[in-house]
PAROLUM-714952 format. One line per field, with one value per residue (C-alpha): residue number from 1; x negated, z, y negated. Coordinates in steps of 0.05 Angstrom, whole numbers. Each point is the difference from the previous one (the first is absolute). Layout:
<nodes>
fikol <- (NUM ...)
x <- (X ...)
z <- (Z ...)
y <- (Y ...)
</nodes>
This chain:
<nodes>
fikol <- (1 2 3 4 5 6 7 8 9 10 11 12 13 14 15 16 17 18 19 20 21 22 23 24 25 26 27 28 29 30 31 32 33 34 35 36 37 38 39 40 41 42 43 44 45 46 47 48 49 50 51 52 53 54 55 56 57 58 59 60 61 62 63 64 65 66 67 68 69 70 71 72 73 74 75 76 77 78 79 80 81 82 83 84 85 86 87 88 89 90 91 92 93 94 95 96 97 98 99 100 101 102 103 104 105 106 107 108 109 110 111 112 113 114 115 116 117 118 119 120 121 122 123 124 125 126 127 128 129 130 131 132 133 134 135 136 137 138 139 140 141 142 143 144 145 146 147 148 149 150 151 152 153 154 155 156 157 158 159 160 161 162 163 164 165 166 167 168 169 170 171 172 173 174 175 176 177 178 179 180 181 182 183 184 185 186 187 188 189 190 191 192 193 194 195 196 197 198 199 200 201 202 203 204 205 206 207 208 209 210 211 212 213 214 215 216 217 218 219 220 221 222 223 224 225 226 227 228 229 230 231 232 233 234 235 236 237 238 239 240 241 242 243 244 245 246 247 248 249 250 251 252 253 254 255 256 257 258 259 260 261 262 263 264 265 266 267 268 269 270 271 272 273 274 275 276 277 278 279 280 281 282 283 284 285 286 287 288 289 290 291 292 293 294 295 296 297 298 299 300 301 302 303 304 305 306 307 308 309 310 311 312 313 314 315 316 317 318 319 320 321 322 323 324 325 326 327 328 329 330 331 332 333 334 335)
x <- (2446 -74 -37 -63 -59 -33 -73 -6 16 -52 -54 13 10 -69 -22 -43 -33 -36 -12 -40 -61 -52 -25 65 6 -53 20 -11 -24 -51 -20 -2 -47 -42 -8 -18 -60 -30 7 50 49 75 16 72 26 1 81 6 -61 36 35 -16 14 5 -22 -67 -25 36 -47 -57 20 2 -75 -4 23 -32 -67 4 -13 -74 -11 30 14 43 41 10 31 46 21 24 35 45 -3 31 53 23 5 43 48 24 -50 -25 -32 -27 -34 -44 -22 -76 -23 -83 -4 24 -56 -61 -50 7 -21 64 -56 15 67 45 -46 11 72 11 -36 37 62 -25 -10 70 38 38 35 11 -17 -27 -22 -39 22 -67 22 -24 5 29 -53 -43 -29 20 -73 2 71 -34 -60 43 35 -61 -26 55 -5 -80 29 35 -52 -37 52 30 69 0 75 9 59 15 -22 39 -3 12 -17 34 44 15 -66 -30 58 2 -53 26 -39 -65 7 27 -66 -2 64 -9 -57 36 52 -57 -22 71 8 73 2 41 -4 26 42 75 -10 -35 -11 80 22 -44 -56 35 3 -69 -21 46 -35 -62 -20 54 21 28 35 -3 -13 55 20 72 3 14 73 -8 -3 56 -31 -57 34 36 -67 -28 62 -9 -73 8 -57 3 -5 -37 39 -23 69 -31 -65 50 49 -63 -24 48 80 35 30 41 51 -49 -39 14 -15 71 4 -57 26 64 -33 -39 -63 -39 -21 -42 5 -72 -38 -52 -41 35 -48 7 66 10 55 -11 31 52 15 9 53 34 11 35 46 7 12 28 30 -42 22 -46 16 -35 -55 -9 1 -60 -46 12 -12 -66 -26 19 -42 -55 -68 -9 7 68 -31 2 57 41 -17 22 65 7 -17 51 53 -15 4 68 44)
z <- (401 36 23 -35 14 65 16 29 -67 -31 37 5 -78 -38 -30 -60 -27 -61 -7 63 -6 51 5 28 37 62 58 35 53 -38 -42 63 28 -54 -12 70 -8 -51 35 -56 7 -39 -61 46 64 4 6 -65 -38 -62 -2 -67 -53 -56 -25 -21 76 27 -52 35 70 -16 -27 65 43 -38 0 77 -12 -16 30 -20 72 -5 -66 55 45 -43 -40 63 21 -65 7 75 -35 -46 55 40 -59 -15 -56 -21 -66 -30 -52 13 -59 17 -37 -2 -14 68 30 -18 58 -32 -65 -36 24 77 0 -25 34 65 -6 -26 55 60 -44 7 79 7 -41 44 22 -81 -66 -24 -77 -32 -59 -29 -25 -62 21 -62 -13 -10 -65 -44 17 68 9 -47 44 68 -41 -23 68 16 -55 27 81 -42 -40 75 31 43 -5 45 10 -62 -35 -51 -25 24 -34 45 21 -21 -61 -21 -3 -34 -61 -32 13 -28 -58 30 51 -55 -1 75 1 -65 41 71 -39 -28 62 31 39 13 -28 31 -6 44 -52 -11 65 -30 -66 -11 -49 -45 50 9 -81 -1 52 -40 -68 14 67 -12 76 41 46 8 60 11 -65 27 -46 -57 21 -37 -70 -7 -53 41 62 -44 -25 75 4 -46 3 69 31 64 27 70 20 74 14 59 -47 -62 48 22 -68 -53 34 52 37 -16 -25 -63 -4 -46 36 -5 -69 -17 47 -42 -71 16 7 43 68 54 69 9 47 -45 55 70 58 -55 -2 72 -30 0 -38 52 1 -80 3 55 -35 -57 48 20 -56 -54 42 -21 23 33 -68 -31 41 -11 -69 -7 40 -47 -59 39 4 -81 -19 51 -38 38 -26 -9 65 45 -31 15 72 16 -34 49 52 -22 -16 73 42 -44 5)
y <- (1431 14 -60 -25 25 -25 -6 65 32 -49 18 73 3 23 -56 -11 -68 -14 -78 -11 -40 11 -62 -28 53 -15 -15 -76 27 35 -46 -51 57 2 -81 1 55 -45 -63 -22 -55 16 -48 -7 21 75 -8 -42 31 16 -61 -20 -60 53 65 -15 -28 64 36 -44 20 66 4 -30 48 60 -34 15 71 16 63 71 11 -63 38 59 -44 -35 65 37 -66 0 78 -10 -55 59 41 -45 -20 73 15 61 -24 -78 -29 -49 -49 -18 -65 3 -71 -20 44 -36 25 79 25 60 46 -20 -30 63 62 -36 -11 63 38 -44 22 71 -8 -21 42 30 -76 -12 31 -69 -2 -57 -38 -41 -65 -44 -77 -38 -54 63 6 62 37 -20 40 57 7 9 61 21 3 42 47 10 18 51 35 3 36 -62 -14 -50 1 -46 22 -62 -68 -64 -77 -56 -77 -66 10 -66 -32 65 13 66 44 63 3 -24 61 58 29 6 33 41 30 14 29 51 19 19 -65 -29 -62 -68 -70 -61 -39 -37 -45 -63 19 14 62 -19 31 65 4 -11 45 59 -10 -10 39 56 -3 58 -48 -81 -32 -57 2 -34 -56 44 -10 -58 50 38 39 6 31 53 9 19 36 46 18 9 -59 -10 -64 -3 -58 -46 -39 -49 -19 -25 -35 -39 -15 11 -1 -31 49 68 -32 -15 57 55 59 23 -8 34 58 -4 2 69 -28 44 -43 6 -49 -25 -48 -30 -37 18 -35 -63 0 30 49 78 65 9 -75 -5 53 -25 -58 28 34 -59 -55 58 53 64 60 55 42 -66 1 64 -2 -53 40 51 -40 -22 68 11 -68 21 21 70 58 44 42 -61 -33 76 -4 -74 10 61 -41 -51 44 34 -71 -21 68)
</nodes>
């Protein structure tokens, strides 16, 4: 019997991610950089900076962080950072789920062109999309107006590498929100977008149920708490939604351990899953580390690995073009 898959095959494997959040994704030392420039002091010590009570004062600390940036040739810098962090991690294609909210120095008219163009600069390190995101103490015409302002790039020409619509922020305190945001959705699903939503961590199976019905959802991200369903998992099964699942993130705030999480079982039932970081400089994990530790803790085999990367590059939101090419380039690196 062949060994399990080492780090070398990790890192060499194409990789694809799809629940990446960029603003967990800056670097300390570029946010220490930035703080710095403007003379800011950190609300912690750089090396404990996320280090939060709960969710909602990791929120805070986020709007934070973001409000460092204030100048598009900041957005440049930080895009070909988390380009270069791609690069280095084996991937060939992300998607990158952009809250606006957080960003509170730049209007949607500055905030997307400029990541979009860095994105273009440094296409070469990583095809990088961008996945808008609705915060969910948004009101319904709040989250209609960001798609709205999407539809208009479109009718000028600007795609803006945009390629879906994304729902996220503090579950619990917020409830449901699928029917406040149907409209939104109804909308982004007009104009071709790819449509996911961050639910089934706080707001348990109920959240995934409500995400389904009322935002019609290509894929769910988290979504692992709809183990708790049976109905509901055979559900998922059947239909085919993919669950962008971040293992470290839910053994921080909803399991202790792999022993408790159901990652296998959901593997098991024929739910389609993907191995995600969610917020990697936050929870100081990357891609490579996330599937190392399944190797590790449930034994995957490189066939596995394999297998999720494919179903990554089936739930991405490109088209069948760019989907064609990274399963060759899979299929290449794994024969």
């Amino acid at each position: 019997m062949s060994s399990l898959p080492d780090r070398d095959f990790i890192h060499g494997l194409p990789k694809v991610e799809l629940h990446i959040h960029l603003e967990g994704s800056i670097p300390l030392a570029r946010i220490a950089a930035e703080a710095e420039a403007l003379n800011i002091t950190p609300p912690r010590p750089m090396d404990s900076l996320f280090v939060t009570e709960d969710l909602s004062a990791f929120l805070e600390t986020l709007d934070w962080v973001c409000g460092l940036f204030r100048e598009p040739e900041q957005l440049e810098r930080l895009a070909k950072d988390f380009a270069q962090y791609c690069h280095d991690q084996g991937m060939p294609y992300c998607e990158v789920i952009v809250n606006p909210t957080h960003w509170g120095n730049f209007s949607l008219d500055q905030l997307f062109p400029a990541l979009s163009d860095a994105f273009d600069e440094v296409d070469h390190l990583c095809d990088v999309r961008l996945l808008p995101s609705i915060l969910r103490s948004q009101s319904s015409d709040e989250a209609l107006a960001l798609v709205e302002w999407i539809a208009a790039a479109q009718a000028r020409g600007q795609a803006l590498r945009i390629v879906g619509l994304s729902v996220d922020g503090n579950e619990q305190r917020s409830g449901p929100t699928g029917e406040r945001f149907a409209p939104a959705y109804r909308r982004a699903g007009e104009l071709g977008l790819g449509l996911t939503s961050h639910a089934g961590e706080s707001s348990g199976a109920e959240g995934v149920k409500d995400a389904l019905e009322w935002l019609q959802v290509d894929r769910i991200d988290h979504g692992v708490r709809a183990i708790e369903d049976s109905a509901l998992v055979q559900r998922l099964a059947e239909a085919g939604t993919t669950l962008n699942v971040c293992v470290s993130s839910n053994c921080v705030r909803l399991y202790e351990g792999p022993a408790a999480h159901p990652f296998p079982a959901l593997m098991q039932s024929g739910v389609p899953v993907t191995v995600n970081t969610d917020d990697p400089v936050v929870l100081n994990t990357t891609l490579c580390d996330e599937l190392a530790w399944l190797v590790e803790h449930y034994a995957l085999t490189a066939p596995q690995l394999v297998d999720l990367q494919r179903t990554a590059i089936q739930a991405a939101f490109c088209d069948d073009e760019r989907k064609a090419g990274l399963v060759a380039l899979l299929d290449r690196a794994s024969a």
